[in-house]
C-alpha positions as CSV (number, residue, x, y, z in Angstrom):
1,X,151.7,152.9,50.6
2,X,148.4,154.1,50.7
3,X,146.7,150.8,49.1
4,X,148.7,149.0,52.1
5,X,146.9,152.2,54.4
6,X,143.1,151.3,52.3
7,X,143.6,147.4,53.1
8,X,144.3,147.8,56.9
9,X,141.4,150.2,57.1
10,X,139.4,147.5,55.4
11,X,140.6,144.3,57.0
12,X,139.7,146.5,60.7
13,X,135.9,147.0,59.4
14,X,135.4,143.7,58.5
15,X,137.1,142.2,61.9
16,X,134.9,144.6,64.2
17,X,132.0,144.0,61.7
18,X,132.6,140.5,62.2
19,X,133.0,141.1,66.4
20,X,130.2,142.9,66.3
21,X,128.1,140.1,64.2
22,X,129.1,137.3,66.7
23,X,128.2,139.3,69.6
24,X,124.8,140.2,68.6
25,X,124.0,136.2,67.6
26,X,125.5,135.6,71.3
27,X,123.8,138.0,73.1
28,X,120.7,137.1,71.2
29,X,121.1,133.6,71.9
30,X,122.0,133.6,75.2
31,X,119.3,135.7,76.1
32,X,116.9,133.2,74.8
33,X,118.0,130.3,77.0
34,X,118.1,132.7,79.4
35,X,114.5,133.3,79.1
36,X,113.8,129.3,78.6
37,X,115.2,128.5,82.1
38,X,113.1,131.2,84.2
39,X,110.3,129.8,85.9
40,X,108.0,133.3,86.3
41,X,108.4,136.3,84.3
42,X,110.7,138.0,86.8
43,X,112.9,135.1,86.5
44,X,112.9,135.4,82.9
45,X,113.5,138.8,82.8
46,X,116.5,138.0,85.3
47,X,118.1,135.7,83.2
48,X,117.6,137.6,79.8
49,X,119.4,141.0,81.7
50,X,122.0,138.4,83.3
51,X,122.9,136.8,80.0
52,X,123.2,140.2,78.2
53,X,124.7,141.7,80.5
54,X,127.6,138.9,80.3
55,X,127.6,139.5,77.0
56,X,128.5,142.9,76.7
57,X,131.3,142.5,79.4
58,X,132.4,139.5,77.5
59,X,133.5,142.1,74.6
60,X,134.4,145.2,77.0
61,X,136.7,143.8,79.5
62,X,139.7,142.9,77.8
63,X,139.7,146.1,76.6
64,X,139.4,147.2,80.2
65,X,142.4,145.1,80.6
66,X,144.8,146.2,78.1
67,X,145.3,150.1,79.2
68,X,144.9,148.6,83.1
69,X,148.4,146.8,82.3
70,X,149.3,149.5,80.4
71,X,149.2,152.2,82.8
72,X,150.8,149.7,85.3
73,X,147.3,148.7,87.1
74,X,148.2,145.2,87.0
75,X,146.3,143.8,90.3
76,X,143.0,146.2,87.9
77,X,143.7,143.9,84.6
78,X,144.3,140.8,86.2
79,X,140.4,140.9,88.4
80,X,139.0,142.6,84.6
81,X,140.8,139.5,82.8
82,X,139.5,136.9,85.8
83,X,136.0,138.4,85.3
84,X,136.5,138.1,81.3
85,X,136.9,134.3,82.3
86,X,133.9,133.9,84.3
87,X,132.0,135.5,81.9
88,X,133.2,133.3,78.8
89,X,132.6,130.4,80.5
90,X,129.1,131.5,81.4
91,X,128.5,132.5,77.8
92,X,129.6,129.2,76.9
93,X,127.9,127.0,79.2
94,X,124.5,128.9,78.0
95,X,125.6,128.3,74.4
96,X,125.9,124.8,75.4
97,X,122.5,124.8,77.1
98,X,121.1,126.8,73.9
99,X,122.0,123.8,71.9
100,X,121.1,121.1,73.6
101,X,117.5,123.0,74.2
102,X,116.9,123.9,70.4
103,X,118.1,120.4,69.1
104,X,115.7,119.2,71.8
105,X,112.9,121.1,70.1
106,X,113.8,120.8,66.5
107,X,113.9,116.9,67.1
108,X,110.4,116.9,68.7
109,X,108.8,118.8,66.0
110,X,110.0,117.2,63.5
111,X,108.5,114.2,65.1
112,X,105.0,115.8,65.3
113,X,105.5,116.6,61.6
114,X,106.4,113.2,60.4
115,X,103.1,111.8,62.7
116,X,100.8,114.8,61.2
117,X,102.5,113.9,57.7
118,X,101.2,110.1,58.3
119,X,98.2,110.8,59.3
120,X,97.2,113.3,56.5
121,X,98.8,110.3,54.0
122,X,96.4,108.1,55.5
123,X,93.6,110.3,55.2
124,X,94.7,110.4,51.3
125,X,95.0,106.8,51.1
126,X,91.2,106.3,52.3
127,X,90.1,109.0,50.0
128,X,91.9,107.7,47.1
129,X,90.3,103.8,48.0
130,X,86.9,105.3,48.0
131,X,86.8,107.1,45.3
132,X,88.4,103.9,43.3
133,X,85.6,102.2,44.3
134,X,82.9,104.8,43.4
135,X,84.9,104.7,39.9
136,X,83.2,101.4,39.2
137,X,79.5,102.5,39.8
138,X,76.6,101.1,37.4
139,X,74.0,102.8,35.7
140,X,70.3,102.6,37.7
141,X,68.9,100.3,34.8
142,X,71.4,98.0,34.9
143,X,70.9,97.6,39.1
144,X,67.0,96.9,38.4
145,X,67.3,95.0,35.8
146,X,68.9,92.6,37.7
């Protein structure tokens, strides 16, 4: 009995840890396209607080909801589970957004590496024809006596 006690206490620290994990990497990434779409630094700031904010009601309000129906609150838990909605689906439009933004930057850098990788192979190629050429140099007598 207490080994079955030892594995729920377990399997509860590593779901929370897990909760807790994917709603740091969610608050952390939403708050980054949130600062990619703000125009000034208010904005910015705006959309960063927004996001976050979304975030952390994103984890709090179903448990809002659960003693709200509990205690018989019902009109309470169904606005805290409606507000749950809005805010997942804002999380996941931003998630969305985050995506299409980083793959949109990952895919032009890579091209700017590829182009700086050309150019610097080009630069080698020169360097390696030149110094070919210098390879077959003759001595000084050998240019005046012809």
């Amino acid at each position: 009995m207490a080994v079955a006690g030892q594995t729920s206490i377990m399997l509860k620290f590593v779901g929370y840890s897990a909760a807790g994990a994917l709603t740091i990497v969610s608050a952390i990434s939403n708050a980054r396209f949130g600062w990619i779409l703000g125009a000034s630094p208010l904005d910015k700031g705006a959309y960063v607080a927004t996001s976050v904010a979304i975030d952390v009601f994103k984890v709090s309000l179903p448990l809002l909801a659960m003693p709200l129906w509990a205690k018989r609150h019902r009109a309470l838990a169904v606005c805290a589970v409606a507000m749950w909605i809005g805010c997942a689906t804002w999380s996941a439009n931003a998630a969305l957004g985050f995506v299409a933004a980083t793959r949109g930057e990952t895919v032009a850098q890579r091209i700017a590496d590829a182009k700086a990788r050309t150019g610097w192979e080009s630069t080698v190629e020169r360097a390696e024809q030149e110094m070919a050429r210098l390879a077959h140099h003759r001595p000084v007598a050998v240019v005046r006596a012809e």
